[in-house]
C-alpha positions as CSV (number, residue, x, y, z in Angstrom):
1,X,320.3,150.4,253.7
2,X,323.8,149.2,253.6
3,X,325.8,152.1,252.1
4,X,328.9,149.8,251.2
5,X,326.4,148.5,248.6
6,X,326.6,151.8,247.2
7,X,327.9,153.2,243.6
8,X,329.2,157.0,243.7
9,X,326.8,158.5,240.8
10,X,329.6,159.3,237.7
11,X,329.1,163.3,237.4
12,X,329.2,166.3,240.0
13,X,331.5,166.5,243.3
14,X,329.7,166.4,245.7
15,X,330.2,162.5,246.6
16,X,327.4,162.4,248.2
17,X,325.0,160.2,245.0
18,X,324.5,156.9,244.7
19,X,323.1,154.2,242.9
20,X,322.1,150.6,244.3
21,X,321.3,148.0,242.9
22,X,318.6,145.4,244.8
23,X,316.6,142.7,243.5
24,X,317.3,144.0,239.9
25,X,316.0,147.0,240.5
26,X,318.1,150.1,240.0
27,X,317.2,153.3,242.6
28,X,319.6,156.6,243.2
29,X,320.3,157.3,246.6
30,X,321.5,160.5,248.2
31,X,323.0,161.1,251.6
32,X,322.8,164.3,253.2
33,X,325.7,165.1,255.6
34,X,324.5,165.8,259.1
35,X,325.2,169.9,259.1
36,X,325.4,170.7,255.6
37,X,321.5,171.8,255.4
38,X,318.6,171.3,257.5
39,X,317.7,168.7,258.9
40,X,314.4,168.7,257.0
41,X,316.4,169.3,253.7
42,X,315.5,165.6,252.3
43,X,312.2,165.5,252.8
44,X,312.5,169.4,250.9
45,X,313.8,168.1,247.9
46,X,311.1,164.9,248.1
47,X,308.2,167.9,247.8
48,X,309.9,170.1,245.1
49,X,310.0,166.4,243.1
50,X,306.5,165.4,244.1
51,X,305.5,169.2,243.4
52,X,307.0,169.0,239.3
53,X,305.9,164.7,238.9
54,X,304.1,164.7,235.4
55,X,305.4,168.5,234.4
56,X,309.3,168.0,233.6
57,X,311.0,164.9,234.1
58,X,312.0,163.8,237.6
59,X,312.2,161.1,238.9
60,X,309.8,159.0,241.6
61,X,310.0,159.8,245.2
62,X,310.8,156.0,246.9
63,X,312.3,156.6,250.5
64,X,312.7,159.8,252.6
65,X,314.6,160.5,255.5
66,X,314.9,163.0,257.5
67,X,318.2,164.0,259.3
68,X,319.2,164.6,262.8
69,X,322.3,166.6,262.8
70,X,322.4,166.7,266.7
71,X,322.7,163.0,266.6
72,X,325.3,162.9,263.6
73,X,322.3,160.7,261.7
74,X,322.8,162.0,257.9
75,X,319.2,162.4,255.8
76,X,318.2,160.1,252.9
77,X,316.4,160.7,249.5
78,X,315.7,157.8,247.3
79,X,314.9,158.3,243.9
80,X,314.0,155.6,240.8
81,X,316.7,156.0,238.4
82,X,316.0,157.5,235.2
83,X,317.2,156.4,231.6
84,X,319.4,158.6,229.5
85,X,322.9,160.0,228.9
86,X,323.9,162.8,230.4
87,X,324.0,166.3,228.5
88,X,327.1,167.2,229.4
89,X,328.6,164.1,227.7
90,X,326.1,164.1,224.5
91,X,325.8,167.8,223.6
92,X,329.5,168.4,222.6
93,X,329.1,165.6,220.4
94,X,326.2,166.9,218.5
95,X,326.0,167.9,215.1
96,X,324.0,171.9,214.5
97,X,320.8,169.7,213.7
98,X,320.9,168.1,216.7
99,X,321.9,170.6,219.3
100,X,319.6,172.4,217.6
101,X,316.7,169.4,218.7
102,X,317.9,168.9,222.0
103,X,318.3,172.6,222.7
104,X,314.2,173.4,221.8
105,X,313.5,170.3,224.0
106,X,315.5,171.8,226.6
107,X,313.6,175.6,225.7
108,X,310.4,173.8,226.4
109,X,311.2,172.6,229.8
110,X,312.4,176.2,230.9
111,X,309.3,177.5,229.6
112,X,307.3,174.9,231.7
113,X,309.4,175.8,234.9
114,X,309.4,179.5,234.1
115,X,305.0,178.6,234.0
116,X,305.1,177.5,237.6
117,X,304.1,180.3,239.5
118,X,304.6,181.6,243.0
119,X,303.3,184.7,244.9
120,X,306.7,185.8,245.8
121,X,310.5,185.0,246.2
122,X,312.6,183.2,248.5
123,X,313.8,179.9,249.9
124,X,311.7,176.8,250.5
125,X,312.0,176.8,254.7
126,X,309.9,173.2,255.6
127,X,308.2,169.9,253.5
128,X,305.4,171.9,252.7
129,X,307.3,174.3,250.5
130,X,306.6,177.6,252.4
131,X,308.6,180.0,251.3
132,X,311.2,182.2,253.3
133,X,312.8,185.3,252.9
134,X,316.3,185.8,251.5
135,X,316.8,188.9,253.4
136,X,318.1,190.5,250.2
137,X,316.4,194.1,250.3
138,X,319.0,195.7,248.1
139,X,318.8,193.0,245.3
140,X,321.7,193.1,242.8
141,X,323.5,196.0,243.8
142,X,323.5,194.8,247.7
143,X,324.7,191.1,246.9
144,X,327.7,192.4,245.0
145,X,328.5,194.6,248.3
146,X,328.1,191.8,250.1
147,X,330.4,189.8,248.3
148,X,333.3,192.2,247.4
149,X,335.5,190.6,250.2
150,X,334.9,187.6,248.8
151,X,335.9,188.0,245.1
152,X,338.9,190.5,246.0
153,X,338.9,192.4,243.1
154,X,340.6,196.0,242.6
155,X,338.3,199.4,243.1
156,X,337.6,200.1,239.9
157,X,336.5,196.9,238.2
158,X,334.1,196.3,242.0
159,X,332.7,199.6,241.1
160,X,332.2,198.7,237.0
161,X,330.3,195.3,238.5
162,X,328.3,197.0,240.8
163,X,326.8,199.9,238.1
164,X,326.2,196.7,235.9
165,X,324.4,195.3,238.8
166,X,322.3,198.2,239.0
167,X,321.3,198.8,235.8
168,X,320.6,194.5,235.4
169,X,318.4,194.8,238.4
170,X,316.4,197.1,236.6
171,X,315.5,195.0,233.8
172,X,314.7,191.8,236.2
173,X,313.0,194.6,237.9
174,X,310.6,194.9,235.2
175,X,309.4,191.5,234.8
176,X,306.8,191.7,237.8
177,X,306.4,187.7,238.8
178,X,308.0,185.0,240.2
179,X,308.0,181.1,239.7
180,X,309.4,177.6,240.9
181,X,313.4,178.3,239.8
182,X,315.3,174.8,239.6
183,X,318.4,176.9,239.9
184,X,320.9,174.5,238.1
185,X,319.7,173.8,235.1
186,X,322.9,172.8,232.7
187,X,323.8,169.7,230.4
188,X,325.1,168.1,233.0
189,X,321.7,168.0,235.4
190,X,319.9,166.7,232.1
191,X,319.6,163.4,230.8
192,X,318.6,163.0,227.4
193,X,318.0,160.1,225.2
194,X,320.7,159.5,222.4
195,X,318.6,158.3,220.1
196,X,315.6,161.2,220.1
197,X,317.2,164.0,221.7
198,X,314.6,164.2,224.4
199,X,314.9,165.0,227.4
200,X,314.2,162.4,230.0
201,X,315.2,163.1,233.6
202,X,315.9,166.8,235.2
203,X,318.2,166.5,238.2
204,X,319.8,167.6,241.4
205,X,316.8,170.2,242.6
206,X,318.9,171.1,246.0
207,X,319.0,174.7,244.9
208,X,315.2,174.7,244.3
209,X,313.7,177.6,245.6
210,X,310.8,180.8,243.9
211,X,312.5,183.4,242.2
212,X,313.3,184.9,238.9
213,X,311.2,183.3,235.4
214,X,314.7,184.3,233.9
215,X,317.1,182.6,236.2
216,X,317.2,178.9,234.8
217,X,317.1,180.2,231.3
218,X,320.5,182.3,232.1
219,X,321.6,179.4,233.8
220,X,321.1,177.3,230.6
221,X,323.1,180.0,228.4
222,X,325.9,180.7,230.4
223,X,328.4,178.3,229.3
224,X,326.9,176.9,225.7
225,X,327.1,179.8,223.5
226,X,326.8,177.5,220.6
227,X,324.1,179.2,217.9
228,X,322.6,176.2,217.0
229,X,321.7,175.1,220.6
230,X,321.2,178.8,222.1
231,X,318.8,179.8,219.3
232,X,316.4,176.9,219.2
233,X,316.7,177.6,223.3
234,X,315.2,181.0,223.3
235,X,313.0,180.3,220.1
236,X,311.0,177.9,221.9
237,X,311.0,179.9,225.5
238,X,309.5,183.1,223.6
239,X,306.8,180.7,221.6
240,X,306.0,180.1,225.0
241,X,306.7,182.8,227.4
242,X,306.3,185.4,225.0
243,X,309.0,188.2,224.3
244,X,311.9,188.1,221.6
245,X,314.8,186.1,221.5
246,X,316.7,189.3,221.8
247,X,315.0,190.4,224.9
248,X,315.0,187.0,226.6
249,X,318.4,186.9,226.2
250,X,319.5,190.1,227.6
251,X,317.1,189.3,230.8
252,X,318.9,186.2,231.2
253,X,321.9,187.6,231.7
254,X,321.4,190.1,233.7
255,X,319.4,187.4,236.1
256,X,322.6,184.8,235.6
257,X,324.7,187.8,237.3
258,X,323.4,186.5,241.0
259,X,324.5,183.1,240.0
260,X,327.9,184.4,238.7
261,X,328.6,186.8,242.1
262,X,327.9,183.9,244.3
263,X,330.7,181.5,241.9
264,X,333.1,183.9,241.5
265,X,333.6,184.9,245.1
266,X,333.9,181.1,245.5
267,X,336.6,180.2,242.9
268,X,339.6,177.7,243.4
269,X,336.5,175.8,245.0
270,X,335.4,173.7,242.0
271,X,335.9,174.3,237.9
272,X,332.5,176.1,237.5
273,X,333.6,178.3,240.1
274,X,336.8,179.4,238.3
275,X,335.5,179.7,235.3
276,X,332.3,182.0,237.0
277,X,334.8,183.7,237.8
278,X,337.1,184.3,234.3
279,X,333.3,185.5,232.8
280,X,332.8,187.5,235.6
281,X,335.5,189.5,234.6
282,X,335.4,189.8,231.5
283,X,331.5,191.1,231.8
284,X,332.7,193.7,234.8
285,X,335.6,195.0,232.1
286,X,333.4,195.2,229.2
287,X,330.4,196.4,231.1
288,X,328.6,193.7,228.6
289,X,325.9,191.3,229.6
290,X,327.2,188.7,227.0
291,X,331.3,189.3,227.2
292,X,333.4,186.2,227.1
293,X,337.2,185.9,228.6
Protein backbone atom coordinates (compact mmCIF):
# COMPACT_ATOMS: atom_id res chain seq x y z
CA UNK A 1 0.00 0.00 0.00
CA UNK A 2 1.33 3.45 -0.74
CA UNK A 3 0.70 5.49 2.32
CA UNK A 4 1.14 8.96 0.45
CA UNK A 5 -2.23 7.83 -1.04
CA UNK A 6 -3.47 8.18 2.29
CA UNK A 7 -6.34 10.67 3.85
CA UNK A 8 -5.88 11.30 7.81
CA UNK A 9 -9.44 10.14 9.07
CA UNK A 10 -11.28 13.78 10.28
CA UNK A 11 -11.86 12.97 14.16
CA UNK A 12 -9.48 11.73 17.12
CA UNK A 13 -5.57 12.56 17.54
CA UNK A 14 -4.03 9.95 17.11
CA UNK A 15 -2.93 10.50 13.30
CA UNK A 16 -2.57 7.31 12.88
CA UNK A 17 -6.34 6.66 10.45
CA UNK A 18 -6.76 6.64 7.15
CA UNK A 19 -8.91 6.45 4.34
CA UNK A 20 -7.92 5.31 0.64
CA UNK A 21 -9.43 5.45 -2.01
CA UNK A 22 -8.74 2.54 -5.01
CA UNK A 23 -10.64 1.51 -7.81
CA UNK A 24 -13.64 3.48 -6.41
CA UNK A 25 -13.76 1.67 -3.58
CA UNK A 26 -13.47 3.42 -0.23
CA UNK A 27 -11.48 1.26 2.72
CA UNK A 28 -10.10 2.81 6.28
CA UNK A 29 -6.67 2.00 7.00
CA UNK A 30 -4.85 2.11 10.31
CA UNK A 31 -1.19 2.09 10.96
CA UNK A 32 0.18 0.96 14.06
CA UNK A 33 3.53 2.51 15.14
CA UNK A 34 6.26 0.03 15.71
CA UNK A 35 6.44 0.16 19.80
CA UNK A 36 3.25 1.63 20.74
CA UNK A 37 1.51 -2.01 21.31
CA UNK A 38 2.26 -5.36 20.45
CA UNK A 39 3.28 -6.43 17.82
CA UNK A 40 0.30 -8.77 17.47
CA UNK A 41 -1.94 -5.66 18.37
CA UNK A 42 -3.56 -5.48 14.56
CA UNK A 43 -4.35 -8.75 14.11
CA UNK A 44 -6.07 -8.15 18.00
CA UNK A 45 -8.34 -5.64 16.98
CA UNK A 46 -9.10 -7.82 13.50
CA UNK A 47 -10.61 -10.71 16.12
CA UNK A 48 -12.48 -8.31 18.52
CA UNK A 49 -14.20 -6.97 14.93
CA UNK A 50 -14.57 -10.52 13.48
CA UNK A 51 -15.70 -11.56 17.22
CA UNK A 52 -18.86 -8.54 17.21
CA UNK A 53 -19.58 -8.98 12.89
CA UNK A 54 -23.57 -9.20 12.75
CA UNK A 55 -24.02 -8.08 16.65
CA UNK A 56 -23.27 -4.10 16.65
CA UNK A 57 -22.06 -2.40 13.74
CA UNK A 58 -18.40 -2.73 12.70
CA UNK A 59 -17.08 -2.74 10.02
CA UNK A 60 -15.41 -5.81 7.56
CA UNK A 61 -12.07 -7.12 8.29
CA UNK A 62 -10.09 -6.61 4.61
CA UNK A 63 -6.27 -6.70 5.28
CA UNK A 64 -4.17 -7.53 8.51
CA UNK A 65 -0.84 -7.06 9.36
CA UNK A 66 1.12 -7.79 11.84
CA UNK A 67 4.03 -5.58 13.12
CA UNK A 68 7.56 -6.18 13.76
CA UNK A 69 8.74 -3.55 16.18
CA UNK A 70 12.40 -5.03 16.20
CA UNK A 71 12.54 -4.28 12.52
CA UNK A 72 10.81 -0.72 12.77
CA UNK A 73 7.88 -2.44 10.26
CA UNK A 74 4.56 -0.66 11.77
CA UNK A 75 1.24 -3.19 11.73
CA UNK A 76 -1.76 -2.65 9.38
CA UNK A 77 -5.61 -3.02 9.91
CA UNK A 78 -7.83 -2.52 6.91
CA UNK A 79 -11.37 -1.96 7.48
CA UNK A 80 -14.45 -1.24 4.73
CA UNK A 81 -15.58 2.08 5.46
CA UNK A 82 -18.86 2.59 6.99
CA UNK A 83 -21.70 5.25 6.07
CA UNK A 84 -22.82 7.84 8.59
CA UNK A 85 -22.03 11.10 10.34
CA UNK A 86 -20.35 11.08 13.24
CA UNK A 87 -22.14 11.50 16.72
CA UNK A 88 -20.09 13.87 18.00
CA UNK A 89 -20.97 16.22 15.07
CA UNK A 90 -24.88 15.18 14.91
CA UNK A 91 -25.94 14.85 18.54
CA UNK A 92 -25.42 18.59 19.56
CA UNK A 93 -27.56 19.41 16.78
CA UNK A 94 -30.46 17.35 17.78
CA UNK A 95 -33.72 18.38 18.88
CA UNK A 96 -35.15 16.38 22.62
CA UNK A 97 -37.08 14.03 20.06
CA UNK A 98 -34.22 13.12 18.42
CA UNK A 99 -31.51 12.72 21.01
CA UNK A 100 -34.02 11.07 22.49
CA UNK A 101 -34.06 8.28 19.21
CA UNK A 102 -30.58 8.18 18.75
CA UNK A 103 -29.88 7.85 22.51
CA UNK A 104 -32.35 4.37 22.82
CA UNK A 105 -30.52 3.21 19.63
CA UNK A 106 -27.36 3.87 21.27
CA UNK A 107 -29.04 2.07 24.82
CA UNK A 108 -29.53 -0.95 22.73
CA UNK A 109 -26.05 -1.42 21.56
CA UNK A 110 -24.76 -1.15 25.20
CA UNK A 111 -27.13 -3.61 26.20
CA UNK A 112 -25.91 -5.95 23.29
CA UNK A 113 -22.21 -5.38 24.41
CA UNK A 114 -23.01 -5.55 28.10
CA UNK A 115 -24.84 -9.39 26.68
CA UNK A 116 -21.44 -10.63 25.48
CA UNK A 117 -20.19 -12.53 28.19
CA UNK A 118 -16.75 -13.69 29.39
CA UNK A 119 -15.65 -15.94 32.30
CA UNK A 120 -13.51 -13.23 33.75
CA UNK A 121 -11.63 -9.87 33.43
CA UNK A 122 -8.62 -8.70 31.84
CA UNK A 123 -6.82 -7.78 28.61
CA UNK A 124 -6.95 -9.53 25.26
CA UNK A 125 -3.02 -10.88 25.22
CA UNK A 126 -2.91 -12.75 21.42
CA UNK A 127 -5.40 -13.13 18.03
CA UNK A 128 -7.28 -15.62 19.64
CA UNK A 129 -8.66 -13.22 22.30
CA UNK A 130 -7.22 -15.06 25.43
CA UNK A 131 -7.56 -13.02 28.11
CA UNK A 132 -4.74 -11.75 30.53
CA UNK A 133 -4.50 -10.43 33.86
CA UNK A 134 -4.50 -6.81 34.71
CA UNK A 135 -2.61 -7.42 37.83
CA UNK A 136 -5.15 -5.18 39.70
CA UNK A 137 -5.80 -7.16 43.00
CA UNK A 138 -6.83 -4.04 45.01
CA UNK A 139 -9.38 -2.87 42.30
CA UNK A 140 -10.51 0.76 42.80
CA UNK A 141 -9.00 1.71 45.88
CA UNK A 142 -5.39 0.25 44.64
CA UNK A 143 -5.54 2.12 41.07
CA UNK A 144 -6.20 5.42 42.78
CA UNK A 145 -2.86 4.59 44.92
CA UNK A 146 -1.29 3.82 42.05
CA UNK A 147 -2.02 6.90 40.44
CA UNK A 148 -1.69 9.64 43.12
CA UNK A 149 1.77 10.70 41.74
CA UNK A 150 0.31 11.07 38.73
CA UNK A 151 -2.70 13.33 39.35
CA UNK A 152 -0.78 15.48 42.17
CA UNK A 153 -3.47 16.44 44.05
CA UNK A 154 -3.40 17.70 47.90
CA UNK A 155 -3.92 15.08 50.92
CA UNK A 156 -7.14 15.56 51.62
CA UNK A 157 -9.03 15.65 48.35
CA UNK A 158 -6.54 12.01 47.43
CA UNK A 159 -7.91 10.72 50.55
CA UNK A 160 -11.91 11.99 49.68
CA UNK A 161 -11.22 10.02 46.06
CA UNK A 162 -9.93 7.13 47.52
CA UNK A 163 -13.06 6.48 50.21
CA UNK A 164 -15.24 7.16 47.04
CA UNK A 165 -13.24 4.54 45.37
CA UNK A 166 -13.96 2.19 48.06
CA UNK A 167 -17.32 2.52 48.52
CA UNK A 168 -17.83 2.50 44.22
CA UNK A 169 -15.91 -0.78 44.22
CA UNK A 170 -18.42 -2.15 46.32
CA UNK A 171 -21.27 -1.59 44.14
CA UNK A 172 -19.33 -2.90 40.86
CA UNK A 173 -18.49 -5.49 43.37
CA UNK A 174 -21.98 -6.63 43.46
CA UNK A 175 -22.71 -7.11 39.95
CA UNK A 176 -20.94 -10.69 39.77
CA UNK A 177 -20.10 -11.05 35.81
CA UNK A 178 -18.13 -9.84 33.23
CA UNK A 179 -18.45 -9.22 29.34
CA UNK A 180 -16.70 -7.96 26.02
CA UNK A 181 -16.19 -3.97 27.17
CA UNK A 182 -15.55 -1.80 23.92
CA UNK A 183 -14.11 0.68 26.36
CA UNK A 184 -14.69 4.00 24.31
CA UNK A 185 -17.97 4.13 23.52
CA UNK A 186 -18.85 8.12 23.03
CA UNK A 187 -20.57 10.21 20.06
CA UNK A 188 -17.55 10.56 18.55
CA UNK A 189 -16.67 6.52 18.07
CA UNK A 190 -20.41 6.29 16.57
CA UNK A 191 -21.67 6.87 13.33
CA UNK A 192 -25.13 7.37 12.85
CA UNK A 193 -27.39 8.02 9.98
CA UNK A 194 -28.82 11.63 9.72
CA UNK A 195 -31.72 10.76 8.32
CA UNK A 196 -33.02 7.75 10.92
CA UNK A 197 -30.98 8.23 13.80
CA UNK A 198 -29.50 4.72 13.65
CA UNK A 199 -26.67 3.81 14.47
CA UNK A 200 -24.50 2.41 11.68
CA UNK A 201 -20.82 1.84 12.43
CA UNK A 202 -19.11 1.38 16.19
CA UNK A 203 -15.47 2.36 16.06
CA UNK A 204 -11.94 2.50 17.24
CA UNK A 205 -12.07 -1.08 19.47
CA UNK A 206 -8.10 -0.56 20.56
CA UNK A 207 -9.24 -0.44 24.16
CA UNK A 208 -11.25 -3.63 23.73
CA UNK A 209 -10.69 -5.96 26.46
CA UNK A 210 -13.50 -8.21 29.31
CA UNK A 211 -14.46 -6.31 32.08
CA UNK A 212 -17.24 -4.43 33.74
CA UNK A 213 -21.26 -4.83 32.01
CA UNK A 214 -21.29 -1.11 33.47
CA UNK A 215 -18.14 0.36 31.97
CA UNK A 216 -19.35 1.36 28.36
CA UNK A 217 -22.54 2.54 29.69
CA UNK A 218 -20.53 5.07 32.20
CA UNK A 219 -18.56 5.73 29.39
CA UNK A 220 -21.64 6.74 27.31
CA UNK A 221 -22.95 9.14 30.23
CA UNK A 222 -20.02 10.84 31.24
CA UNK A 223 -19.96 13.85 29.18
CA UNK A 224 -23.80 14.00 27.66
CA UNK A 225 -25.84 14.70 30.65
CA UNK A 226 -28.59 15.91 28.36
CA UNK A 227 -32.17 14.34 29.80
CA UNK A 228 -33.52 13.61 26.71
CA UNK A 229 -30.54 11.47 25.39
CA UNK A 230 -29.45 10.01 28.96
CA UNK A 231 -32.99 8.82 29.72
CA UNK A 232 -33.94 7.02 26.64
CA UNK A 233 -30.03 5.60 27.26
CA UNK A 234 -30.74 3.84 30.44
CA UNK A 235 -34.48 3.21 29.53
CA UNK A 236 -33.60 0.91 26.93
CA UNK A 237 -30.38 -0.75 28.79
CA UNK A 238 -32.71 -1.72 31.92
CA UNK A 239 -35.58 -3.07 29.19
CA UNK A 240 -32.77 -5.12 28.45
CA UNK A 241 -30.32 -5.70 31.22
CA UNK A 242 -32.77 -5.46 33.79
CA UNK A 243 -32.46 -3.01 36.85
CA UNK A 244 -33.73 0.70 37.16
CA UNK A 245 -32.65 3.58 35.53
CA UNK A 246 -31.71 4.90 38.88
CA UNK A 247 -29.62 1.96 39.75
CA UNK A 248 -27.88 1.64 36.32
CA UNK A 249 -26.96 4.91 36.62
CA UNK A 250 -25.36 5.02 39.92
CA UNK A 251 -23.28 1.66 38.80
CA UNK A 252 -22.10 3.49 35.89
CA UNK A 253 -20.57 5.95 37.64
CA UNK A 254 -18.97 4.36 39.97
CA UNK A 255 -17.53 1.90 36.98
CA UNK A 256 -16.61 5.32 34.78
CA UNK A 257 -14.32 6.24 37.96
CA UNK A 258 -11.35 3.71 36.48
CA UNK A 259 -11.75 5.55 33.22
CA UNK A 260 -11.71 8.98 34.95
CA UNK A 261 -8.30 8.03 37.34
CA UNK A 262 -6.49 6.81 34.31
CA UNK A 263 -7.59 10.63 32.30
CA UNK A 264 -7.01 12.68 34.97
CA UNK A 265 -3.55 11.62 35.94
CA UNK A 266 -3.01 12.17 32.27
CA UNK A 267 -4.28 15.77 31.71
CA UNK A 268 -2.58 18.60 29.51
CA UNK A 269 -2.32 15.36 27.29
CA UNK A 270 -5.37 15.78 25.16
CA UNK A 271 -9.04 17.75 25.86
CA UNK A 272 -10.75 14.63 27.29
CA UNK A 273 -7.99 14.39 29.58
CA UNK A 274 -8.40 17.90 30.98
CA UNK A 275 -11.74 17.80 31.19
CA UNK A 276 -11.44 13.92 33.13
CA UNK A 277 -9.73 15.74 35.12
CA UNK A 278 -12.11 19.18 36.02
CA UNK A 279 -15.01 16.10 36.83
CA UNK A 280 -12.68 14.31 38.66
CA UNK A 281 -12.61 17.00 40.96
CA UNK A 282 -15.53 18.04 41.28
CA UNK A 283 -16.79 14.24 42.19
CA UNK A 284 -13.62 13.85 44.84
CA UNK A 285 -14.98 17.39 46.47
CA UNK A 286 -18.51 16.53 46.50
CA UNK A 287 -18.00 12.87 47.31
CA UNK A 288 -20.87 12.58 44.46
CA UNK A 289 -20.97 10.00 41.82
CA UNK A 290 -22.80 12.44 39.41
CA UNK A 291 -21.00 16.04 40.49
CA UNK A 292 -20.18 18.35 37.66
CA UNK A 293 -17.39 21.26 37.74
Amino acid sequence: MDFSDLTPLAGGWSGQTFVADAGGERSVVRIYPPGLRADDAAEIDASVLRLVRGLVPVPDVLEVRRGVAAADHPGLLVTSYLPGERGDVLLPALDDTGAGVLGAGIGGLLADLAGMPTLRAGPFVDPDLTIGDWGLGDGLPGFVADHAEALAWEPDLLARLAELAARAQDLLDSVGRTCLVHSDVNPKNLLVDPGTLVVTGLLDWEFAHAGHPFTDLGNVLRFDRRPAYTDAVLAVWCDRRGGTPAGARETARAADLWALVDLAARRGQNPVADRAHAHLVAIARSGDLHALP
